[in-house]
Each structure stands twice: as C-alpha cells, then as structure tokens.
DSSP file (Angstrom, degrees, kcal/mol; ACC not computed):
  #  RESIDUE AA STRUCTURE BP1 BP2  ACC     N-H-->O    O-->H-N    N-H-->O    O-->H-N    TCO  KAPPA ALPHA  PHI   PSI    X-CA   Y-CA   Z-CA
    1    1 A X              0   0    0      0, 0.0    62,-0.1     0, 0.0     2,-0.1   0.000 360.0 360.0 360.0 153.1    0.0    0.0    0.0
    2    2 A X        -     0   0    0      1,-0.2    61,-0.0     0, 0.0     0, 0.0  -0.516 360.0 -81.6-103.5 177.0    1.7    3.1   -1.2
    3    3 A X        -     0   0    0      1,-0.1     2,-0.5    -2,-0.1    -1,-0.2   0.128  36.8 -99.5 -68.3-175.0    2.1    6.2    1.2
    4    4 A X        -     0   0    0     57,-0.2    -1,-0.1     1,-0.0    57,-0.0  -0.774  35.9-119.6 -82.4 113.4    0.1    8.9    2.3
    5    5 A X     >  -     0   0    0     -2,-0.5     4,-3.6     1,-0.1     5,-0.3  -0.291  27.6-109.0 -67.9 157.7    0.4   12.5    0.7
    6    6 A X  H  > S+     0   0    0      1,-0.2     4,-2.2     2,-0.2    -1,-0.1   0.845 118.4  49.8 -40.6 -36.7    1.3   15.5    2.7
    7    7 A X  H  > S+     0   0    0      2,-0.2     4,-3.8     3,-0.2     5,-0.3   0.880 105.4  58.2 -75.6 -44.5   -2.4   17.0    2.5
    8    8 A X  H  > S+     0   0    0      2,-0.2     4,-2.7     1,-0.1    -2,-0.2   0.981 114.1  35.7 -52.5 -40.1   -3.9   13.7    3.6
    9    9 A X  H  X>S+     0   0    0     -4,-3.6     4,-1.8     1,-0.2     5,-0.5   0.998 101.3  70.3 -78.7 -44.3   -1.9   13.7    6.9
   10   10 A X  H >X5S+     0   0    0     -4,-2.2     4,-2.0    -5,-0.3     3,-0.6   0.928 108.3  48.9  -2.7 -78.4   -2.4   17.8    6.9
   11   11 A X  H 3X5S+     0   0    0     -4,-3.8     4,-1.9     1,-0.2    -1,-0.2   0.880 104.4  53.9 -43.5 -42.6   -6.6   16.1    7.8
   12   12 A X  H 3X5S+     0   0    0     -4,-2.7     4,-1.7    -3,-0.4    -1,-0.2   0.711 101.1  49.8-101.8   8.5   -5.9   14.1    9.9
   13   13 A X  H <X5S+     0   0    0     -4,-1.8     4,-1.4    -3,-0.6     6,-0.3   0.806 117.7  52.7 -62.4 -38.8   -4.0   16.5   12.3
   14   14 A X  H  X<S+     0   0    0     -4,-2.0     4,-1.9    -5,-0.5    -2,-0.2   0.923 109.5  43.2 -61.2 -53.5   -7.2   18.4   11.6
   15   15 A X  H  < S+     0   0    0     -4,-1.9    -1,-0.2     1,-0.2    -2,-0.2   0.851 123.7  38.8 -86.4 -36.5   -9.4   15.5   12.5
   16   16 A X  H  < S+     0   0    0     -4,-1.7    -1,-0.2     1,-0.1    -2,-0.2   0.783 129.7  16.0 -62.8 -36.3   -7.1   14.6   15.8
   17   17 A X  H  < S-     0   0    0     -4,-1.4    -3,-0.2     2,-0.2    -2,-0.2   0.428  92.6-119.9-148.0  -7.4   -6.1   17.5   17.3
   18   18 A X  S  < S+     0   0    0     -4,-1.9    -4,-0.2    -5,-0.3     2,-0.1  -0.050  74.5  98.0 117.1 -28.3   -8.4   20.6   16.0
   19   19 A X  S    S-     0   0    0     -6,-0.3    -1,-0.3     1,-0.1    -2,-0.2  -0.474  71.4-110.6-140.5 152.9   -5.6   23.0   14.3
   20   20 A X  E     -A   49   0A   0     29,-0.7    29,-2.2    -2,-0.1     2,-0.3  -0.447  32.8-151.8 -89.1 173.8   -4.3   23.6   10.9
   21   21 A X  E     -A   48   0A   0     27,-0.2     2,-0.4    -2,-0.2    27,-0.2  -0.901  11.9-150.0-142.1 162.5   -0.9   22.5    9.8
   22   22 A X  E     -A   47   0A   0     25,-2.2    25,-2.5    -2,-0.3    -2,-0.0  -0.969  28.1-117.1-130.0 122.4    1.5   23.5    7.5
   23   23 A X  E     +A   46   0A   0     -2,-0.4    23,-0.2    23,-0.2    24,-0.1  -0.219  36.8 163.5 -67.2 165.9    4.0   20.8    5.9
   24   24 A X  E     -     0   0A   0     21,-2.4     2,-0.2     1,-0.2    22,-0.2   0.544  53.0 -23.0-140.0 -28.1    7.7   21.3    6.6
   25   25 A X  E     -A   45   0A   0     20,-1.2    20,-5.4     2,-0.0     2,-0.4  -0.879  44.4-120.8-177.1 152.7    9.4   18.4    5.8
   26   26 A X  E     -A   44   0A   0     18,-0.3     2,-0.4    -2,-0.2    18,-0.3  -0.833  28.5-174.2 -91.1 140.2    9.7   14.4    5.3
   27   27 A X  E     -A   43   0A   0     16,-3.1     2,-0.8    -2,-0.4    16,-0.7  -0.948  23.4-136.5-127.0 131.6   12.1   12.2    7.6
   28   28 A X  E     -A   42   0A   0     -2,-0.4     2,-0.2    14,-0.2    14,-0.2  -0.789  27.4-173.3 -94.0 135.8   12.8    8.6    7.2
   29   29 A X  E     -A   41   0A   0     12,-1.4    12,-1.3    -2,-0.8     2,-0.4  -0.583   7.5-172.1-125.1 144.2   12.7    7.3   10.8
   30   30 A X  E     -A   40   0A   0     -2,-0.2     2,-0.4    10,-0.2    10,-0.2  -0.862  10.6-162.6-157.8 124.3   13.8    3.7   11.3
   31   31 A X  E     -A   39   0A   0      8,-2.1     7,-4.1    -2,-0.4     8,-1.1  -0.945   4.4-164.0 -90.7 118.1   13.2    2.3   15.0
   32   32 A X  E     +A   37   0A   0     -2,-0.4     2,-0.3     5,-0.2     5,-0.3  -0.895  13.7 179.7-117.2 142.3   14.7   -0.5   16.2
   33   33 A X  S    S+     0   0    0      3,-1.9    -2,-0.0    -2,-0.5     0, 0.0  -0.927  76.3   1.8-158.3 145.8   14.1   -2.9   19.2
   34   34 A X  S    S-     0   0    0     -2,-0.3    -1,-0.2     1,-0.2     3,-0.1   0.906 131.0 -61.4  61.3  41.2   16.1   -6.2   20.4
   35   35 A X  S    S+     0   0    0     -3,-0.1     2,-0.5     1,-0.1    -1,-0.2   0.805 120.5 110.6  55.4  23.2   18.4   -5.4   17.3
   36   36 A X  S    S-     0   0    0      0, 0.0    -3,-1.9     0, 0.0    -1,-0.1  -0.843  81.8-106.3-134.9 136.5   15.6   -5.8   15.2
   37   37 A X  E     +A   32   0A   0     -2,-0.5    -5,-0.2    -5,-0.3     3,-0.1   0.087  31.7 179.8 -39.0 121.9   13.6   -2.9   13.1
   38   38 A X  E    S-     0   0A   0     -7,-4.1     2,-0.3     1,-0.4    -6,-0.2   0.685  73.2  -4.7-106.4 -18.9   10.4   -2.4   15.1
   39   39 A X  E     +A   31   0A   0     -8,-1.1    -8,-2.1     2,-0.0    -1,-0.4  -0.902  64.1 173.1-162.4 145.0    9.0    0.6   12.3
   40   40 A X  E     +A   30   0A   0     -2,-0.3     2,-0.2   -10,-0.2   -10,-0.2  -0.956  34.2  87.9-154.5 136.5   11.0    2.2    9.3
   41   41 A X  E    S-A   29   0A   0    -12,-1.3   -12,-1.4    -2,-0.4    21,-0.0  -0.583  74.2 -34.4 146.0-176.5    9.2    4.7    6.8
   42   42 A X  E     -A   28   0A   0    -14,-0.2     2,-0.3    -2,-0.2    19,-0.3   0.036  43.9-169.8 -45.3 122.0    8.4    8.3    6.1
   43   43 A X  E     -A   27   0A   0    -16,-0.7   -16,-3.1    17,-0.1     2,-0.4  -0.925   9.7-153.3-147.9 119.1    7.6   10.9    8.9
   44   44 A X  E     -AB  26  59A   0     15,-1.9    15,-3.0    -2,-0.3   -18,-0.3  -0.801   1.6-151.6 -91.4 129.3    6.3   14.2    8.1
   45   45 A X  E     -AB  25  58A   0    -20,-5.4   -21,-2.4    -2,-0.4   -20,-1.2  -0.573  16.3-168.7-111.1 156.9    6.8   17.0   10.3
   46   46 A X  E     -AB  23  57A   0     11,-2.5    11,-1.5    -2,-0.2     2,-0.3  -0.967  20.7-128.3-125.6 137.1    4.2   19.7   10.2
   47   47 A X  E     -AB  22  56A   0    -25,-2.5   -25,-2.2    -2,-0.4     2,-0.4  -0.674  31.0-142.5 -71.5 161.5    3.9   23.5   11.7
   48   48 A X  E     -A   21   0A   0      7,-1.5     2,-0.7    -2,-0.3   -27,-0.2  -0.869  14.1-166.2-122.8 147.2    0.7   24.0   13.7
   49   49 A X  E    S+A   20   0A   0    -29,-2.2   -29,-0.7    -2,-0.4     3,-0.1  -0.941  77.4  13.2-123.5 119.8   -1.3   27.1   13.6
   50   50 A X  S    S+     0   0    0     -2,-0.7     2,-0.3     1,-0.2    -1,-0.2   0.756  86.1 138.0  91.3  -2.5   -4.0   27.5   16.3
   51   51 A X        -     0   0    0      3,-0.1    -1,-0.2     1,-0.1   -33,-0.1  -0.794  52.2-134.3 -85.2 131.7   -2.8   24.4   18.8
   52   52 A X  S    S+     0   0    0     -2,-0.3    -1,-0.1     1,-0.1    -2,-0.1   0.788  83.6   1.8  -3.0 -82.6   -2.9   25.3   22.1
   53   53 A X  S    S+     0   0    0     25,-0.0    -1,-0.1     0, 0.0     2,-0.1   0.306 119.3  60.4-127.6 -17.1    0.3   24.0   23.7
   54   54 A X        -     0   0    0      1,-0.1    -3,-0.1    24,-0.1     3,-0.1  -0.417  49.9-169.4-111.5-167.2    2.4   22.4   20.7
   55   55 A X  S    S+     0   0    0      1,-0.2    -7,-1.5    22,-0.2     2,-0.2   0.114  76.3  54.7-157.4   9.0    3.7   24.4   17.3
   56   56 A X  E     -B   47   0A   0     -9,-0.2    21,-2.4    21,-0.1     2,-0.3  -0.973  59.0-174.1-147.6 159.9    4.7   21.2   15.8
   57   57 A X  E     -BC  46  76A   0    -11,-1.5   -11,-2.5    19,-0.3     2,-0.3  -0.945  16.0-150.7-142.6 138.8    3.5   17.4   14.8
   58   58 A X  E     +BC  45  75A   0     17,-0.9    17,-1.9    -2,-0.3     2,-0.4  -0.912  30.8 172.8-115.4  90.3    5.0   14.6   13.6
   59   59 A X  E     +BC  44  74A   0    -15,-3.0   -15,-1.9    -2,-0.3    15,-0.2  -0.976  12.8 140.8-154.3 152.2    2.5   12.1   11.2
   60   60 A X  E     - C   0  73A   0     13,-1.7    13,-0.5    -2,-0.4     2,-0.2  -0.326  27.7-131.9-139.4-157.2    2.5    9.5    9.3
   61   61 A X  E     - C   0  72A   0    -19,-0.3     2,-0.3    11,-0.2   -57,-0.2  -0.844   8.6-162.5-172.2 160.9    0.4    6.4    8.4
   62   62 A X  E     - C   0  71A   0      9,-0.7     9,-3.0    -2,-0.2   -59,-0.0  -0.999  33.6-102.7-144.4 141.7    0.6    2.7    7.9
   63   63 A X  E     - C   0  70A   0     -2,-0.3     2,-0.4     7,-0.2     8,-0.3   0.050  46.5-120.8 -44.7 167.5   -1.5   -0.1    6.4
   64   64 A X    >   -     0   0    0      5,-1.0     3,-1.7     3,-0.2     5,-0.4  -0.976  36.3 -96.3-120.9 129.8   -3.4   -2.1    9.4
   65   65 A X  T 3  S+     0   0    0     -2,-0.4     4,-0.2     1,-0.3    -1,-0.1   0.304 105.0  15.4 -39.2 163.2   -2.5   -5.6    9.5
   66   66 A X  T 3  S+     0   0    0      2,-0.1    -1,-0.3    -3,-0.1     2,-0.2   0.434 116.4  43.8  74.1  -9.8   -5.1   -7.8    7.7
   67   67 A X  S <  S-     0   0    0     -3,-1.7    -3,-0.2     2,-0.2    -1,-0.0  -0.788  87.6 -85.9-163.8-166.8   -7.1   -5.2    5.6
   68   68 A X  S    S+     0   0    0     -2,-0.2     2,-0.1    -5,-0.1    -3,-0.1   0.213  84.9 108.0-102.1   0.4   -7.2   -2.3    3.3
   69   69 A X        -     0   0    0     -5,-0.4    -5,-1.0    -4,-0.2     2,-0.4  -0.434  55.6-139.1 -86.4 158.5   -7.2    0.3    6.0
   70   70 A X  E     -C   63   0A   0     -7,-0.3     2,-0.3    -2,-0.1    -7,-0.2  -0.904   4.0-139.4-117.5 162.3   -5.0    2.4    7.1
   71   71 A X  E     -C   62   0A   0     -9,-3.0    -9,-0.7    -2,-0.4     2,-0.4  -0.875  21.4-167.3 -81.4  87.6   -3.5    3.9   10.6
   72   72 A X  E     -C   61   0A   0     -2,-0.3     2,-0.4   -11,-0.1   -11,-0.2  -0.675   4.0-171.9 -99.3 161.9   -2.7    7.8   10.9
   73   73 A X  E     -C   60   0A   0    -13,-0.5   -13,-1.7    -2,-0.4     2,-0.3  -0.840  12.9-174.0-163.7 154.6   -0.9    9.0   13.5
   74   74 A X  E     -C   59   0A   0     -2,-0.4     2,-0.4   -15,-0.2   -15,-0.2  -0.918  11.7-171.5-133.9  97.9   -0.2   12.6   14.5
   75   75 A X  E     -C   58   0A   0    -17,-1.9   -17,-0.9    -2,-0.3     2,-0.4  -0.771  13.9-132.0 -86.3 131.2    2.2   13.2   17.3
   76   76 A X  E     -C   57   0A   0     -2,-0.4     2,-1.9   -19,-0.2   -19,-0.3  -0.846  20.7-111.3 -91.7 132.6    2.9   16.7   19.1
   77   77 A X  S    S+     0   0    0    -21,-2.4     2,-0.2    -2,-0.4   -22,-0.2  -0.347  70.1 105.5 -63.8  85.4    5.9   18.2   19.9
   78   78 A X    >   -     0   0    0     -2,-1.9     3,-0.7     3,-0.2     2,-0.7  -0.953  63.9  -1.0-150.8 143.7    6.0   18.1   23.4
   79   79 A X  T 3  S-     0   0    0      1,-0.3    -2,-0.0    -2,-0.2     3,-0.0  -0.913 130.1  -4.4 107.8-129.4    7.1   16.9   26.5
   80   80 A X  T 3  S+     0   0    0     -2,-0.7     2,-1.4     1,-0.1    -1,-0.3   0.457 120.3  96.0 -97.3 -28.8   10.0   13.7   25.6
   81   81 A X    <   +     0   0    0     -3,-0.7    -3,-0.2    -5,-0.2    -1,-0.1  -0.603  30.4 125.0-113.2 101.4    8.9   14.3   22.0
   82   82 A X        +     0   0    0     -2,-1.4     2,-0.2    -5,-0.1    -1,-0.2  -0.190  62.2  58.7-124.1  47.8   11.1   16.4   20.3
   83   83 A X  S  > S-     0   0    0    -25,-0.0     4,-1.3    -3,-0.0   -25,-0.1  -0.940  78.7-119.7-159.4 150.5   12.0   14.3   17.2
   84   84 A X  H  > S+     0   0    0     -2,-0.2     4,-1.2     3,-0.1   -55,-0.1   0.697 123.7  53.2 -68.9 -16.8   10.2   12.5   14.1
   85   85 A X  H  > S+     0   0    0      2,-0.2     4,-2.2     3,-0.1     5,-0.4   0.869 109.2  43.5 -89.3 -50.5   12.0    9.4   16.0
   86   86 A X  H  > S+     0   0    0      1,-0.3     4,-1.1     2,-0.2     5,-0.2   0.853 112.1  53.6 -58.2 -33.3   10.6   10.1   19.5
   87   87 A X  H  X S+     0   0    0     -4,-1.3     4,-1.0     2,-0.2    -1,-0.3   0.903 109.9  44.9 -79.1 -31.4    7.5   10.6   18.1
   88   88 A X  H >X S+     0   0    0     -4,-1.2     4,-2.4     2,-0.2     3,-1.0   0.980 111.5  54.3 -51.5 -67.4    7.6    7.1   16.1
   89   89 A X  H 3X S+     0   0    0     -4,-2.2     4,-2.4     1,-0.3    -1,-0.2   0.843 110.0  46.3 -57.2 -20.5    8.9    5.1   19.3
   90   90 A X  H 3X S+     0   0    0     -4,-1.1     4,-1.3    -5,-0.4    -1,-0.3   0.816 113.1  47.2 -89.0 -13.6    5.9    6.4   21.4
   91   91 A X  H <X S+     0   0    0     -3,-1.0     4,-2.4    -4,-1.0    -2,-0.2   0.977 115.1  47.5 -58.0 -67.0    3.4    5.6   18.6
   92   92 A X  H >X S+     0   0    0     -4,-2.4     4,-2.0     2,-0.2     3,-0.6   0.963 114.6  49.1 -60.1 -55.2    5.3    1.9   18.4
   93   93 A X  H >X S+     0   0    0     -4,-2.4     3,-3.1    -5,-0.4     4,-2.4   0.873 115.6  42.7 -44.6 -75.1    4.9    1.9   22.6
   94   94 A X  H 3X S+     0   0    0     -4,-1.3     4,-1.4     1,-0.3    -1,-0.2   0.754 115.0  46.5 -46.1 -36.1    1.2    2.8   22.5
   95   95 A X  H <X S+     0   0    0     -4,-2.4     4,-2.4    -3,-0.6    -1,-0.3   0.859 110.7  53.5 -81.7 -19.7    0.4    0.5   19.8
   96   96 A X  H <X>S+     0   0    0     -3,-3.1     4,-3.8    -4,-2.0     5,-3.2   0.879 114.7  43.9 -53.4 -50.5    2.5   -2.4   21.7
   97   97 A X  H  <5S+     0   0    0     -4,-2.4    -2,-0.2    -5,-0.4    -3,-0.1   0.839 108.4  59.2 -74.2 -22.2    0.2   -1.6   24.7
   98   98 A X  H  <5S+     0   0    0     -4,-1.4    -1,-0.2    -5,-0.4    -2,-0.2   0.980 111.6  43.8 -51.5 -65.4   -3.1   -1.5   22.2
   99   99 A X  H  <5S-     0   0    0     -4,-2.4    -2,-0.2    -5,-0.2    -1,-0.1   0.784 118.1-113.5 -58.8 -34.2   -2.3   -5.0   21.3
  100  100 A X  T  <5       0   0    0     -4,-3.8    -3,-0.2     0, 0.0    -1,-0.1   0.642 360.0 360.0 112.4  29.2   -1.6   -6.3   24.7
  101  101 A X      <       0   0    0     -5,-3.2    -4,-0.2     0, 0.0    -5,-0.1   0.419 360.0 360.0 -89.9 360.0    2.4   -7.0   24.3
C-alpha cells in the first residue's frame, strides 16, 4: 500500500487534534528494538497554527494488519517528544500496549 500524501496527513492532524498544519518536511525514521527494526518509513513533520500548547507534529500512516485500512498518526511536539524518531517510538509503545504485548 503506497504512502500517504502530505495533504492527507495535513486532515488528519485536523481531525485529531483541531488545528491547521502546515508541511515542513519528510524524515525517514527507522526504529529498532532487540536489534531488530520495530518501524521504518516516512515521517512528516508539520507546523501548527492555532494548537494550544504544541507548534509542531509529527505524522504519518501505515497499512493495518489484515485489511485495506490504514492507521494515521499525529504526534505533538511536546514533553520527551522532540524528534520525528521520539515521536515514532511512542506511537510503536502505545500501539505495543493497544495490542496487549
């Protein structure tokens, strides 16, 4: 399944977190854990106009196992996440803990 444009994820920051966004750049992110790649692809960082408390996000998307669907998520920069990488590895924790791992 091929990626996600910049405008698509641009929506769904809209649809997550209320504020418009502006693109700024792609990063390729590769996470690893236990020496083995736990996520690798494309993470687009966004400015935010109108958020509260952040003035950046971090988003991407991925197929979901099993189906035709896809995942987005739209991180903010704040707190422990102040990277397109920081923002992956707490997406990969949260989705670990979704699953029950």
């Amino acid at each position: 399944m091929p990626e996600v444009d910049s405008e698509e994820l641009r929506k769904a920051i809209r649809h997550l977190h209320g504020c418009d966004a502006v693109f700024v750049q792609r990063v390729h992110v590769e996470e690893t854990f236990n020496g083995k790649v736990a996520w690798e692809g494309a993470v687009s960082v966004f400015d935010l106009r109108g958020h509260p408390t952040a003035t950046r996000a971090y988003a991407w998307s991925h197929a979901v196992d099993g189906s035709m669907n896809r995942r987005f998520h739209a991180v903010l920069h704040q707190g422990k996440v102040d990277s397109p990488l920081n923002a992956v590895r707490v997406a990969v924790v949260q989705e670990m803990r979704e699953r029950g791992r």
